[in-house]
N, C-alpha and C positions, 0 to 999 in steps of 0.2 A: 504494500500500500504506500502509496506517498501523500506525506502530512505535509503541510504548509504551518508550521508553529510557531504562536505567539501568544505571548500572558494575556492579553485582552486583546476585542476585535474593534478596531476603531474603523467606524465608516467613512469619517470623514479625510482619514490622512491617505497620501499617497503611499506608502508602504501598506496599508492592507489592500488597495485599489489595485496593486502589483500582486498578492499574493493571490486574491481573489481572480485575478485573471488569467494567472497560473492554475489552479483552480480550476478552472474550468475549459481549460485545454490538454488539462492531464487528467481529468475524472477524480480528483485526488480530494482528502476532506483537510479542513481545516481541524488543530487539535490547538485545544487553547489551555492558559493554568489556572488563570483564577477563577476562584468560585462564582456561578451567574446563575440565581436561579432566573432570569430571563431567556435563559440561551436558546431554548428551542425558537423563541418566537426571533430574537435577532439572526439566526438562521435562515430563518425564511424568510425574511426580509431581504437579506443578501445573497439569498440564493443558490446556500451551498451546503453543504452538507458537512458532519464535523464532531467531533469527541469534544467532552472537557474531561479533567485530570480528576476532579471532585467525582463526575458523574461515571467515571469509570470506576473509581473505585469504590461508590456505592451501588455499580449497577443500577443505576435509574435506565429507565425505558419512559418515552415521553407518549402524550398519547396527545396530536394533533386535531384541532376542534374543539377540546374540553378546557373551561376556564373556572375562578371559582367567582361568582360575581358578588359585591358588594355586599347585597343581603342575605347571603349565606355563606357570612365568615362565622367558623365553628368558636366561637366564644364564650363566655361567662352568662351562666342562666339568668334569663329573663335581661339580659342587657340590651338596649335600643340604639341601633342604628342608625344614627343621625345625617341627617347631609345637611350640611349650614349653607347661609346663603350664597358664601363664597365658593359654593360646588366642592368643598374640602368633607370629608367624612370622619364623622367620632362613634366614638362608643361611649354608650353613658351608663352608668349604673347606679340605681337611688340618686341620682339627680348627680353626680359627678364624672365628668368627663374620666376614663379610664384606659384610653385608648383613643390612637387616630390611626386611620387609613392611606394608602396610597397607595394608586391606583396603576397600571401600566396604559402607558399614552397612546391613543389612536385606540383604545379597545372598548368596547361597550361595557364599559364599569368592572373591568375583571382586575382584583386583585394584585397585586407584587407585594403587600408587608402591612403589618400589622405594629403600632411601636405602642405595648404598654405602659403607662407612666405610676411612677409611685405616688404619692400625694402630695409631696411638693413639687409635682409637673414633672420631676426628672425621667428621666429612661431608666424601667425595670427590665424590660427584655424585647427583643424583638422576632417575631416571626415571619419568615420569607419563604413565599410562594411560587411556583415555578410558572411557566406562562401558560403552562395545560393546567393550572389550579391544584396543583398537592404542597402538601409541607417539604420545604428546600431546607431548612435551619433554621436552628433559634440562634439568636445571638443576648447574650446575657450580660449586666450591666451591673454595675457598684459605684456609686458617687459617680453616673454618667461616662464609666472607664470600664469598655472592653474586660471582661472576665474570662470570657467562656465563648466559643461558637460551635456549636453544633450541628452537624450534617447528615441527615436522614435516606434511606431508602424509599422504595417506592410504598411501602408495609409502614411509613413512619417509625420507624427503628433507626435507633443511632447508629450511625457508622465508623462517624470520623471524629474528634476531638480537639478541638485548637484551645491553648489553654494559653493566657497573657498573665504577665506580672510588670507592673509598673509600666505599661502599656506595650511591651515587646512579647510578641509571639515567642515561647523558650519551652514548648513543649505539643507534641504532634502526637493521637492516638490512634491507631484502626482497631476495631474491636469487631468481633465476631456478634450479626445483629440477633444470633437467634437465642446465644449467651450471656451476652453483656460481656463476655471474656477480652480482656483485651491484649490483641494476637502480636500486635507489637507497637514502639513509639520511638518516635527521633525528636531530637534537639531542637532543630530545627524547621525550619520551612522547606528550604532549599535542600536539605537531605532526604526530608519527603518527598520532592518534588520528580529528586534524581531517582532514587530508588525504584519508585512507582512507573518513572518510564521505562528503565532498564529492564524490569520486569517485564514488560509488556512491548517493546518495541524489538522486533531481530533483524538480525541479517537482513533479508530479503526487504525491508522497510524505508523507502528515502526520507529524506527527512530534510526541508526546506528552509531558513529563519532569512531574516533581514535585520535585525539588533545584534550588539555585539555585545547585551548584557546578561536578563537573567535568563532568556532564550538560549545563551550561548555555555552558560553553565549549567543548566539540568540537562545537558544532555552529556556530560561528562562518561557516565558509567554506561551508556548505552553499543550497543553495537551495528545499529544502523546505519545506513550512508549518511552522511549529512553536508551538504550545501549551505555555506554564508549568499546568499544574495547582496551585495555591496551596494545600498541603497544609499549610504551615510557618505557624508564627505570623508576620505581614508584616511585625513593629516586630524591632528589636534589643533588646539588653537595657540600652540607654541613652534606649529609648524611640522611634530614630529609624527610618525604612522602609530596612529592608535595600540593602545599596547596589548589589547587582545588580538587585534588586526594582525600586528607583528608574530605574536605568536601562534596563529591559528600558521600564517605563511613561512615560518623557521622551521614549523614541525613538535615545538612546543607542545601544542595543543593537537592532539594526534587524531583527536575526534572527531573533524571537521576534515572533511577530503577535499573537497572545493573551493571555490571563491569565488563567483559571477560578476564582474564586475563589466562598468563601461570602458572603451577605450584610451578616454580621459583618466576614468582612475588608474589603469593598466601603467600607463604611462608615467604619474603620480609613483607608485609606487614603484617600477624599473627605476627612476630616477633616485629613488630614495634607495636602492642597492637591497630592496627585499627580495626574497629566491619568488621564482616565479611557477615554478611547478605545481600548485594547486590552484594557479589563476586559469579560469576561462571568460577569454572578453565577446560578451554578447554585443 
């Protein structure tokens, strides 16, 4: 299979305008990393087809067509559904707001997140909905600070565990949903990140990017093919060749076989006396 990968899919820049056109000359899907429970529906907006890294390793299966709309978000008994004048939505319970809504745009009132408040207005937790309407995560709150996020299956069963202290990410769980057992955990983000593609991506697999940041680091453990697209200016703004650049083209970075680049940069970088052996100038 060939992936075209990147952390999030922006429509508006020209690096996904490039990947997505790749995309659709090679049948290939897009694979993204961060968490979206939007993703199915920016999909088909764009036209393509595509993994995220959360959703693979909850096995979520999306079910196109299905949304959850406004008035039947699964909440707190006997609680009322409000839409105030400003078209914004609350939840009220014994006469106190308890909750607001937000809604995903351009859809007939269907859901993306629910954010419960404590009683001095702050954020207690938040619940996020996917664009076919199931529960994507809660994400949970203390003095308004990131504590907890949690990632669900299609069964509303934990899967996944991000745990914050002092507002840095410093702890990652997978957990068995049928157990609660949890089957293992990393440090970090970026060593969940890695792990979970190496396991999942082989040989036989291309593998596309255009960043030379955190795209260019979770693929460290993998063994698929992998292509830089050289979208980016190649020099720093001291003049010198970017220092992942340099090292993807030394050999350093053994992971990356490739280099796409334009004539211009080709040129650029001959100039600058880096080995040219894994350049190809489109």
């Amino acid at each position: 299979m060939l992936y075209e990968l990147t952390n999030i899919i922006r429509p508006e820049t020209d690096n996904w305008q490039q990947q997505r056109a790749r995309l659709q000359q090679t049948n290939g899907q897009v694979l993204t990393l961060a968490p979206n429970p939007g993703f199915s529906g920016l999909l088909s907006r764009e036209g393509t087809q595509g993994h995220n890294l959360i959703d693979w390793v909850t096995q979520r299966v999306y079910h196109p067509g299905n949304y959850l709309y406004f008035n039947e978000i699964p909440t707190v008994t006997d609680a009322e559904i409000f839409m105030n004048q400003d078209r914004s939505i609350s939840l009220i319970s014994e006469g106190d707001v308890i909750g607001e809504v937000e809604l995903y745009a351009n859809t007939r009132r269907a859901v993306k997140s629910v954010t419960y408040l404590n009683e001095d207005g702050g954020r207690d937790f938040i619940e996020e909905y996917t664009f076919d309407g199931e529960l994507f995560s809660r994400i949970f709150y203390d003095r308004n600070a990131v504590q907890e996020i949690c990632f669900y299956d299609n069964q509303q069963r934990p899967v996944i565990r991000y745990y914050y202290y002092e507002r840095q990410l410093n702890l990652v769980t997978i957990e068995n949903p049928e157990t609660r057992e949890v089957i293992t955990q990393y440090d970090t983000q970026l060593q969940f990140m890695r792990t979970q593609l190496a396991q999942r991506l082989t040989p036989d697999d291309q593998v596309n990017i255009s960043y030379l940041g955190l795209e260019l680091s979770v693929l460290a453990e993998t063994t698929s093919q992998n292509t830089l697209y050289l979208e980016e200016a190649p020099l720093n703004e001291a003049g010198q060749v970017k220092g992942n650049l340099r090292a993807i083209l030394t050999n350093e970075v053994k992971y990356v076989q490739h280099v796409v680049a334009s004539e211009d940069a080709a040129t650029v970088l001959k100039t600058a006396n880096c080995p040219i052996d894994k350049l190809i100038i489109k």
